[in-house]
N, CA, C and O atoms as a GROMACS GRO file, in nm:
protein
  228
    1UNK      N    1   0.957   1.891  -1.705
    1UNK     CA    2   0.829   1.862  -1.643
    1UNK      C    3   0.824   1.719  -1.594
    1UNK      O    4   0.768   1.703  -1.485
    2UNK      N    5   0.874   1.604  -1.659
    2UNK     CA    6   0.859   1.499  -1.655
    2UNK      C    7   0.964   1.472  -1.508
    2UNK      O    8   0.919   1.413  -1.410
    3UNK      N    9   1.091   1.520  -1.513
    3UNK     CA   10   1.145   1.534  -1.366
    3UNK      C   11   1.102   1.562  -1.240
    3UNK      O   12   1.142   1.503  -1.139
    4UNK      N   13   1.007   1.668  -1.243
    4UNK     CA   14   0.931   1.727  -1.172
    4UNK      C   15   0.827   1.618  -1.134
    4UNK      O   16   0.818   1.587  -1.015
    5UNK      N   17   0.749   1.557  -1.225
    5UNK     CA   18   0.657   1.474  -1.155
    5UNK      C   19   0.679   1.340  -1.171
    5UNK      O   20   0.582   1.265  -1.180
    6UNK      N   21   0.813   1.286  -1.177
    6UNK     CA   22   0.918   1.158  -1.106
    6UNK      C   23   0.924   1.192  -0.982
    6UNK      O   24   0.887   1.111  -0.898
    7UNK      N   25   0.977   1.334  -0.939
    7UNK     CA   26   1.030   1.388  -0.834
    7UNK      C   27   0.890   1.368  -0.741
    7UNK      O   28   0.901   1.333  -0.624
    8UNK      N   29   0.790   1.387  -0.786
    8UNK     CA   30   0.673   1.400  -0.717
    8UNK      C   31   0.574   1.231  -0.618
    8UNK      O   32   0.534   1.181  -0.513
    9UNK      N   33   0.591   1.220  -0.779
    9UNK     CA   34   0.596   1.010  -0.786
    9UNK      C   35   0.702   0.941  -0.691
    9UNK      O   36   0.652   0.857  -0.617
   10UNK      N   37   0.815   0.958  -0.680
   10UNK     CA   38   0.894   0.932  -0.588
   10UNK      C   39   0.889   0.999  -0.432
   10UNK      O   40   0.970   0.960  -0.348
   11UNK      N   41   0.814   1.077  -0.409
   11UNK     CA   42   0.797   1.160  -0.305
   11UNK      C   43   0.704   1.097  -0.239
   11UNK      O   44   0.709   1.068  -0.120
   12UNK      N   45   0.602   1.070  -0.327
   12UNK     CA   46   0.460   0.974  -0.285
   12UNK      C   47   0.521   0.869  -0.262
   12UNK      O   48   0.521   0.853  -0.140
   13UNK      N   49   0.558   0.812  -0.297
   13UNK     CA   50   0.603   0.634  -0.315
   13UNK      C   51   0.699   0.653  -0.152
   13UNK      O   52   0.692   0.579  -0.053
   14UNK      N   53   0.762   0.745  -0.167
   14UNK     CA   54   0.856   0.666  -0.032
   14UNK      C   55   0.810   0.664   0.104
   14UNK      O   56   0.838   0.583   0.192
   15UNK      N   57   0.702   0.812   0.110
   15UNK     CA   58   0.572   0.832   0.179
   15UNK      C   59   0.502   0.726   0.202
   15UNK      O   60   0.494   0.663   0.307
   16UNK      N   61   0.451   0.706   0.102
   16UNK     CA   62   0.389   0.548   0.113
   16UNK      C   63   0.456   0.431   0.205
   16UNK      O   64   0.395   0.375   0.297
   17UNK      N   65   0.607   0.400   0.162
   17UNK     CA   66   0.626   0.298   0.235
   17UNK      C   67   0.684   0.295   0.354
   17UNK      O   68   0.729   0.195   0.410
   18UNK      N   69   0.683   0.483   0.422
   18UNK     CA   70   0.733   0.473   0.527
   18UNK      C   71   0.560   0.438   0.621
   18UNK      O   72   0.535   0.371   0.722
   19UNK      N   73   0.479   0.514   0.534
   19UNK     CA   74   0.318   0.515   0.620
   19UNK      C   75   0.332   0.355   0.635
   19UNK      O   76   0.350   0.329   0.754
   20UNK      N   77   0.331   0.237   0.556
   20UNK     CA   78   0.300   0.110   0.571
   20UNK      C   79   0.426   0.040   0.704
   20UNK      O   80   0.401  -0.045   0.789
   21UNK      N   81   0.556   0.110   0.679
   21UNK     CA   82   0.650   0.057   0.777
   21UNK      C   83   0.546   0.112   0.961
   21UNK      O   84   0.563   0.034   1.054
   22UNK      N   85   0.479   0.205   0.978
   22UNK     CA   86   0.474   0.227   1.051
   22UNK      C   87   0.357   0.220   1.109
   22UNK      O   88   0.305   0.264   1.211
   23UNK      N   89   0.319   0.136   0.995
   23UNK     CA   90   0.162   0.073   0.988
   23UNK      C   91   0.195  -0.065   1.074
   23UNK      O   92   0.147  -0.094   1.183
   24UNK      N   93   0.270  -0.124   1.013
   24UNK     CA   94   0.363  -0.283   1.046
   24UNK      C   95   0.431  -0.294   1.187
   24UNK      O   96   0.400  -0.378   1.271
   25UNK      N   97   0.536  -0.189   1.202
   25UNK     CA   98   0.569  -0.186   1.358
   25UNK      C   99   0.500  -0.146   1.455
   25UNK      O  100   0.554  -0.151   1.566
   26UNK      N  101   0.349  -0.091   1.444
   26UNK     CA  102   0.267  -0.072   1.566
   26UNK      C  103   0.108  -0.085   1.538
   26UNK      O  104   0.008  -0.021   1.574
   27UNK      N  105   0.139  -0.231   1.430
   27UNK     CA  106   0.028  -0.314   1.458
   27UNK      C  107  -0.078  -0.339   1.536
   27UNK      O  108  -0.199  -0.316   1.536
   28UNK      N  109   0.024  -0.409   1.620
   28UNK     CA  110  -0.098  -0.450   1.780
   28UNK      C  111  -0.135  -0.320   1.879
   28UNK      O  112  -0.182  -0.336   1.992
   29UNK      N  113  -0.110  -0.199   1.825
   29UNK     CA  114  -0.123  -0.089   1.870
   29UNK      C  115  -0.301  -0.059   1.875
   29UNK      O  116  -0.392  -0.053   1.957
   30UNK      N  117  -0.275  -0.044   1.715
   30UNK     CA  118  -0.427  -0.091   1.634
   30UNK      C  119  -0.556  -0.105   1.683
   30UNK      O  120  -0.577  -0.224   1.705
   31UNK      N  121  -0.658  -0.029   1.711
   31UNK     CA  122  -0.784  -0.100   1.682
   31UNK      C  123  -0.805  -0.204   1.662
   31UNK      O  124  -0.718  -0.228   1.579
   32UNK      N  125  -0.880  -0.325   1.680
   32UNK     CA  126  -0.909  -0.431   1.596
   32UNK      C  127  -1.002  -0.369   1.484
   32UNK      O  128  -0.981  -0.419   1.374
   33UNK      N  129  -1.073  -0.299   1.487
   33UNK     CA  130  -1.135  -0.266   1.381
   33UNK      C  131  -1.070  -0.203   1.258
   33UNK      O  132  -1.100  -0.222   1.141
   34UNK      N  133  -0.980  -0.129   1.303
   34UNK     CA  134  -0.841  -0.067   1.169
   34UNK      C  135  -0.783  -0.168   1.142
   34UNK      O  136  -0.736  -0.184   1.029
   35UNK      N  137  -0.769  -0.270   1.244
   35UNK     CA  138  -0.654  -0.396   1.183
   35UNK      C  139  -0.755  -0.468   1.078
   35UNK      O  140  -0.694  -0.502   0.976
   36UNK      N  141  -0.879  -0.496   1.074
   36UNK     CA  142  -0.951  -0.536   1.016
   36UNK      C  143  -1.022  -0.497   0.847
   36UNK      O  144  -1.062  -0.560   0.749
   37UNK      N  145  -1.003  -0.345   0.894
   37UNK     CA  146  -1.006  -0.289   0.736
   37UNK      C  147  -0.900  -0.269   0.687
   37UNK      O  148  -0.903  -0.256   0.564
   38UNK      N  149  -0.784  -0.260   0.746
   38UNK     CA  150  -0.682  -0.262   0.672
   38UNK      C  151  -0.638  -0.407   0.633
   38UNK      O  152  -0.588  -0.411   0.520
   39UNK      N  153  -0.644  -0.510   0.690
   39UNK     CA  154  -0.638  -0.642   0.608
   39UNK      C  155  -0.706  -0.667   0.544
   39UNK      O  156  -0.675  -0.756   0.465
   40UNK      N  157  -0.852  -0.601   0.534
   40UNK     CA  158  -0.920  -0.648   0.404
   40UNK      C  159  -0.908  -0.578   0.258
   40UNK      O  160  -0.925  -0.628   0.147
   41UNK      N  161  -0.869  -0.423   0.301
   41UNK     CA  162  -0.820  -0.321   0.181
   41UNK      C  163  -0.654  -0.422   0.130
   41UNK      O  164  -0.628  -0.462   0.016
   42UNK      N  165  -0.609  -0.432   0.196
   42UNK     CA  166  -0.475  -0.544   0.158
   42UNK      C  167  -0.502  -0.674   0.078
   42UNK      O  168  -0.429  -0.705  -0.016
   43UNK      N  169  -0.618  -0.756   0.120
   43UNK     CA  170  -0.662  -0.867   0.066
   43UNK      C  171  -0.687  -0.811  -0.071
   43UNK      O  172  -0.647  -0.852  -0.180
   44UNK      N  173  -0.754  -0.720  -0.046
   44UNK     CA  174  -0.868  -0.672  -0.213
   44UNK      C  175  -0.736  -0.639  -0.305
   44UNK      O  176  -0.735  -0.668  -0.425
   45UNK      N  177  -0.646  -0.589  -0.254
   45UNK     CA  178  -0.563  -0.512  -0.373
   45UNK      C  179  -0.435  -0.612  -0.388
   45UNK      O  180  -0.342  -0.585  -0.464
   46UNK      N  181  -0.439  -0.728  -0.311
   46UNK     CA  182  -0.348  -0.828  -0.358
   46UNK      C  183  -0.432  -0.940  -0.493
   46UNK      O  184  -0.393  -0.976  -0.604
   47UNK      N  185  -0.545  -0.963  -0.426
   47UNK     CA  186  -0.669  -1.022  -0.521
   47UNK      C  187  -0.628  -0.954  -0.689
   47UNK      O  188  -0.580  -0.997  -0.794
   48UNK      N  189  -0.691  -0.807  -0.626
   48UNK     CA  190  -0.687  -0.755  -0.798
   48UNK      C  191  -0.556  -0.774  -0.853
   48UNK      O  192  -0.564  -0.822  -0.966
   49UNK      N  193  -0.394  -0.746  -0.802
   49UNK     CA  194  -0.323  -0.789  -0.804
   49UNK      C  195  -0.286  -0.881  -0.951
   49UNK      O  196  -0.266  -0.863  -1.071
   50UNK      N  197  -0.295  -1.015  -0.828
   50UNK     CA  198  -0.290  -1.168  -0.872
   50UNK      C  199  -0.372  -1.184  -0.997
   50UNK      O  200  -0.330  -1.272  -1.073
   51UNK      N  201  -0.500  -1.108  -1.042
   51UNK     CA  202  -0.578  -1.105  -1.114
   51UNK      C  203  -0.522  -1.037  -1.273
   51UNK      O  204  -0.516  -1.105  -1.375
   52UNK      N  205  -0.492  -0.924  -1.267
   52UNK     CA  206  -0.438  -0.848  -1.332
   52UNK      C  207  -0.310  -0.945  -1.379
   52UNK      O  208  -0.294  -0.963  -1.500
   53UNK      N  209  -0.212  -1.011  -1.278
   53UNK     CA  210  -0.079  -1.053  -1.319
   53UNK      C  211  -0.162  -1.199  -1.414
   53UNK      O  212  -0.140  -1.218  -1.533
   54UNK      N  213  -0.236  -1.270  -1.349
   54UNK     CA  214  -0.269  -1.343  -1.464
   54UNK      C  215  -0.357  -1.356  -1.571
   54UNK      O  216  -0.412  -1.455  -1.620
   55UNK      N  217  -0.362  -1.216  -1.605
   55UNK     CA  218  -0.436  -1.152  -1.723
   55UNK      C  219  -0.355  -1.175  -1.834
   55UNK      O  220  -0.389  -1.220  -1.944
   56UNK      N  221  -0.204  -1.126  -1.782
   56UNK     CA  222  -0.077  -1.032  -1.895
   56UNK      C  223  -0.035  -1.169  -1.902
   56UNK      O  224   0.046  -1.160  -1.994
   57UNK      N  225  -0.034  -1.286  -1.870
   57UNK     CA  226   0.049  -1.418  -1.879
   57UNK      C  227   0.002  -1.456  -2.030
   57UNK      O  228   0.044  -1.558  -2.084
   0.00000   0.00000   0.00000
């Protein structure tokens, strides 16, 4: 079971960073308004981030 939802977790995850690669190469494609919530959803979750990392210190 636990293979199965690595397999799943890894399925998401690479998903993920192909959605962001293709987020990145057609940028200026973009809305300004998508470019705009998406830098601020980015800001927020680097914030919590940084926050969290200097929690565990």
């Amino acid at each position: 079971m636990s293979e199965t939802l690595e397999n799943i977790t890894r399925n998401q995850e690479e998903k993920r960073l192909e959605d962001f690669k293709r987020i990145a190469e057609n940028w200026d494609k973009l809305p300004e308004r998508a470019q705009g919530k998406i830098d601020g959803i980015i800001s927020m979750a680097a914030s919590a981030f940084l926050k969290e990392t200097k929690k565990a210190r």
